[in-house]
N, C-alpha and C positions, 0 to 999 in steps of 0.2 A: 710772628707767633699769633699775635691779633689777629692776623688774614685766616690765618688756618683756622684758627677758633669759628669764624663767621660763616667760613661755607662750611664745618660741620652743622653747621644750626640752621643755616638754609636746606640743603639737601632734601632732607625729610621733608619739608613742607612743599619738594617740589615733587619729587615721588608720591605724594596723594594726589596729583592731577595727571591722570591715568591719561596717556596717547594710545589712537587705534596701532594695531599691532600689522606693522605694513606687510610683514614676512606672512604672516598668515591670518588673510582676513575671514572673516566673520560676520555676516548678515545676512542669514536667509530673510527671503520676502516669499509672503504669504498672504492669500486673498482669502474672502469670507467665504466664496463658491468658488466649485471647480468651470463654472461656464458660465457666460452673461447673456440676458440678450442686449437690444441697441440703447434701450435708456435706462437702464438698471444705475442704482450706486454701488460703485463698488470700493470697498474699504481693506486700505492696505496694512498692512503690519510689516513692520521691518524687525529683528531682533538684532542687535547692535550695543553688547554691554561697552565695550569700548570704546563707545562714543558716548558713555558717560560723563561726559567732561566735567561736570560741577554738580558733585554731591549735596547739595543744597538747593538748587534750582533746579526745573523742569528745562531737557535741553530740547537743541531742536537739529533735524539732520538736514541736509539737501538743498537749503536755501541759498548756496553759493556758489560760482561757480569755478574752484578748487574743486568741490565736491560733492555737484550736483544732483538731483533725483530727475528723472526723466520719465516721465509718463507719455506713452505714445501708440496708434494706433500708424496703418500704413499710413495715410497723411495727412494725421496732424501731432501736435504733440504740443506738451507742456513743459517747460525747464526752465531754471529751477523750478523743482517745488519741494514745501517744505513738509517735513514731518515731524509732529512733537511729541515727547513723550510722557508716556500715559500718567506715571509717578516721579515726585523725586527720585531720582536713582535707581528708576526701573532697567532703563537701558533698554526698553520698548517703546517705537514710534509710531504712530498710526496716522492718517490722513484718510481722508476720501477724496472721489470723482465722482461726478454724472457725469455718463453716456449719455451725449445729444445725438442721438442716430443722424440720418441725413432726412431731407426731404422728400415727403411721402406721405400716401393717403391711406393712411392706416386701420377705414373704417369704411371706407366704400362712399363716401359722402360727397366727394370731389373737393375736398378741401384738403390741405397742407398738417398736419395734426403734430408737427414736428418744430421745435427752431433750432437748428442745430447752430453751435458755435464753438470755438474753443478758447478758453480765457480764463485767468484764472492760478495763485501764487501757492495755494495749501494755505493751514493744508486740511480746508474742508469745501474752499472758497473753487474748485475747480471744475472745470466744464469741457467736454471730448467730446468731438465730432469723429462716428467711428460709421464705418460700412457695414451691409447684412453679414457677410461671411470673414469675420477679420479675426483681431486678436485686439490685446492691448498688453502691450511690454512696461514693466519697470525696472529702470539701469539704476544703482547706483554707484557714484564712482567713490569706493572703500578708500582708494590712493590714487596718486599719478599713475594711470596707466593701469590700474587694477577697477576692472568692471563689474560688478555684480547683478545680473536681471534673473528675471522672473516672466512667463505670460503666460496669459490665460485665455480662451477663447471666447470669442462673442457671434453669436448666431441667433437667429428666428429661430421659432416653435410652432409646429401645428395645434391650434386650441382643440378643445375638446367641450362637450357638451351634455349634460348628465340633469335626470329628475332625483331629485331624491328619493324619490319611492317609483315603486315600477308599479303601484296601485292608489289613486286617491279618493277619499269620499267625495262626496257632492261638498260640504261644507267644510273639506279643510282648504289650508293656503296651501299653494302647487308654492315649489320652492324648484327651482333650474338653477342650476349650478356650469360656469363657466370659468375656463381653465387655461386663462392666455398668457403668456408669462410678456409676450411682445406690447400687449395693450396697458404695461405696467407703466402710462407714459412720460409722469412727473413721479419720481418713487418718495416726495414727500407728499404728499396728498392722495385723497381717495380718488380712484378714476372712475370710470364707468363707459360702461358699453352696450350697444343696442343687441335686444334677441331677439326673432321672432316667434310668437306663440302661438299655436291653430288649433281646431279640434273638430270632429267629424262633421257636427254642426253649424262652423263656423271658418269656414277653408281660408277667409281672406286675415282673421283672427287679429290681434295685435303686433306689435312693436315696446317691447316691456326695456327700461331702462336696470341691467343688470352693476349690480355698485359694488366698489371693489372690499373686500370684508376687512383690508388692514392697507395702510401705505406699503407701498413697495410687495403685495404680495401674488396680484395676476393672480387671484382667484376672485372671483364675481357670482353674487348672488340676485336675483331677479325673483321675487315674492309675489304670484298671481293670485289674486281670488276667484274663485269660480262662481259664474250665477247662469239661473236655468231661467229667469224670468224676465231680464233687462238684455239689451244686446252688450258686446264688447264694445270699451272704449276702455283707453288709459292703460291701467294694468288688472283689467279685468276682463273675462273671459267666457262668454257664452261657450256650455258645454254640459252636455245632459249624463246622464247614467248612461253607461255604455259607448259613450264616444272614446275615442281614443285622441291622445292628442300629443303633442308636437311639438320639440322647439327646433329652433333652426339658426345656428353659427355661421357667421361667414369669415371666413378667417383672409384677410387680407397681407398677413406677413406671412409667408410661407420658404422654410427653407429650401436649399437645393436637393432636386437636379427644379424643381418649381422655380419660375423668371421671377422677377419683382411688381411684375404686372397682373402676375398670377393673384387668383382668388378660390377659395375652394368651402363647398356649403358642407356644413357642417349638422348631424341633426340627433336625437335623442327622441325617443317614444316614451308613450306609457298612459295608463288607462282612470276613464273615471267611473267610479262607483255609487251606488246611491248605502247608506249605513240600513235601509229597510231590508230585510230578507228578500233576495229576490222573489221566492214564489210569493211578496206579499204585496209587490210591487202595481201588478194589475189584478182584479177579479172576473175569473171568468167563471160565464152563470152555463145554469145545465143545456143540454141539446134539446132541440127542436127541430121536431122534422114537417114540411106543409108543405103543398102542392105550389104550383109557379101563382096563383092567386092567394097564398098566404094564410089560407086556413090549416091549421092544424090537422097531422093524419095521423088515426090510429092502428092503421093496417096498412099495408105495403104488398103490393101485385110486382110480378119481376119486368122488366121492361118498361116500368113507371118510372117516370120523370119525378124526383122528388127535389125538395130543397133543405138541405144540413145547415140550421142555423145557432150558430152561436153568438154569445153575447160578451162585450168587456167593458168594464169600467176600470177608469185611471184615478185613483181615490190620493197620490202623490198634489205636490204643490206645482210640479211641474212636469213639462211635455216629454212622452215616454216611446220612443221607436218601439217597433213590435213586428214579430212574424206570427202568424196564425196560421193552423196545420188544423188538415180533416185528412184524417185516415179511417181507410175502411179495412178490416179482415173479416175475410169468410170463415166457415167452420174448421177448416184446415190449418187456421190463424196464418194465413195468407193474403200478402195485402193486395186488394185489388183495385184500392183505390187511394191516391195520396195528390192534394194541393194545396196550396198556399196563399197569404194574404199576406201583402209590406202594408205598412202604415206607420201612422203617428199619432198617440191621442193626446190632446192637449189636457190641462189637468181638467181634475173633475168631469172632462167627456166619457160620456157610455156611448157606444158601438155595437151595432148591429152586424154581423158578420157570415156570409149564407155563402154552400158550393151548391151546385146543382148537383144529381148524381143519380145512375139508372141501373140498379140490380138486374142482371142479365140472366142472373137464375134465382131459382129460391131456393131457400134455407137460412140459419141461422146468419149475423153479419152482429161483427161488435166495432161499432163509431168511436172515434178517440180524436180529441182534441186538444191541441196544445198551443202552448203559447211561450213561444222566446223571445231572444232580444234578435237576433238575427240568422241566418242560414249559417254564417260562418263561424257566431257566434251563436253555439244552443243551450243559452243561460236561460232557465224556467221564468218564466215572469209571473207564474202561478201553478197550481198542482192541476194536472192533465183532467181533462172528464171524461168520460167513459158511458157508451148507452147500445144499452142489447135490444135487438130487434129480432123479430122472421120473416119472409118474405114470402108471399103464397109464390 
């Protein structure tokens, strides 16, 4: 009668230490992203209330091998490893890996930018050696003989490369933006990666060190200043009003049907501005018309040789491209006469600027002169001038 009394009294306290349920197991496994690339961390979750075993401590899954965890790419792998849970008595397990990709020159440099290896118990302490186009599998074994996985894929990405503004003044920071999820290459620490930066001015331009905005996030930011009066060096950037300028990606991780050897440039546009109103950018003075000796004429015979002279001043702190235009129309407002001048005036230089030009008939003729930033560009660099004549 004793006996019987003592395993009523036992029982109960052994029905609180809850066993996995072998007839129908239960542990989905779940990753933080649906894709990795090669050195990404990625963090597993297991759900497993039945492997609660001890409501007062934090347990732990996988680390034996009865009923091991298995983390594995095509060839390598980890096992055991372990996963512990998040709370007392959560019945959620979590661990992490880094992906060690393989060896590879992931920046054009000729150097090795990788150490791949695989090592490592849980369950934070773990390291995978995984290939460009693989997977990574997690088994767990629920029971004898009852297998539970999971995988997820792991691939390269083509970066991308981007201005923040598709317009900058002269005096703001150019900010490039770069968008590699492969060059994430330690995902506890900031990385960084090289871009290049040109601008109409300055074709051979920089090499700007773009830095990564968060661990683990393969987004990359590169901060350039611009200047019109020092050359480039560092991360600064010769480039006047009106240039247009340039960054340039080279993506060295490229997915398939692209080989591993493959490289592919990458680039982004966008312009610079001066904050002065254009037309207040250069001044130009009134017309002047004088014979090939440079005296002034105040009457005009048709078939004379005359000279159309215009004048500019660059009143900015810095050097300014420029197109200058002599148009003529007759009284029909028909043009009969149209050329041009390229240049560059450095700051504060004034410019004398003359066409030749020979009225074939007489009668009335109205001169117009302008002044852009270039033929393909016809942004006013000043308000046009205008001068009526006749011509015996």
């Amino acid at each position: 009668m004793l006996d019987f009394l003592f395993l009523i009294f036992i029982l109960p306290f052994a029905s609180a230490q809850e066993i996995p349920d072998y007839d129908k197991p239960y542990a989905p496994i779940f990753f933080d992203r649906p894709v990795y690339s090669w050195t990404d961390k990625i963090k597993i979750k297991i759900i497993a209330p039945s492997w609660n075993t001890d409501k007062d401590l934090i347990d732990s899954i996988g680390d034996d091998n009865e009923n091991p965890i298995k983390i594995s790419t095509r060839s390598h792998s980890l096992e055991p490893y372990r996963l512990t849970e998040t709370d007392v008595s959560s019945g959620i397990f979590t661990g992490e890996v880094i992906l060690t990709g393989f060896l590879h020159d992931a920046d054009g440099d000729g150097d090795f930018d990788t150490t791949p290896r695989t090592v490592g118990t849980g369950p934070t302490s773990g390291f995978l050696e995984v290939e460009r186009d693989s997977a990574v599998t997690v088994s767990f074994e629920f029971a004898d003989g009852v297998v539970l996985s999971e995988s997820v894929p792991v691939s390269w990405n083509i970066g991308t490369v981007e201005f923040e503004n598709d317009i900058f003044f002269n005096d703001d920071a150019v900010i490039v933006r770069v968008i590699d999820l492969d060059m994430n290459l330690n995902p506890e620490s900031i990385d960084q990666i090289p871009v290049e930066v040109f601008s109409d001015s300055d074709v051979g331009g920089i090499t700007a060190n773009a830095i990564e905005t968060s661990e683990s996030s393969g987004s990359f930011i590169a901060t350039i200043s611009l200047t019109q009066n020092s050359a480039s060096s560092g991360n600064r950037l010769y480039a006047i009003p009106g240039d247009g300028i340039s960054a340039r990606y080279s993506d060295y991780t490229l997915p398939k049907p692209y080989s591993e050897s493959d490289n592919l440039e990458i680039q982004a546009q966008s312009r610079v501005e001066s904050s002065i109103p254009s037309t207040q950018r250069l001044e130009n003075s009134e017309i002047n018309i004088s014979d090939s000796f440079g005296n002034n004429l105040s009457s005009f015979s048709s078939n004379q040789q005359v000279q159309l002279v215009g004048s500019l001043s660059n009143l900015q702190e810095f050097d300014q491209k420029f197109v200058y235009l002599f148009q003529v129309k007759n009284s029909q407002n028909s043009v009969v006469s149209l050329s041009w001048i390229q240049g560059q005036l450095s700051s504060e230089q004034n410019l004398n600027v003359s066409q030749s030009w020979i009225p074939k008939n007489s009668g009335d003729y109205v001169i117009e002169t302008f002044v852009w930033t270039s033929l393909k560009d016809p942004t006013a660099l000043s308000n046009p001038i205008t001068r009526s004549i006749s011509v015996e």
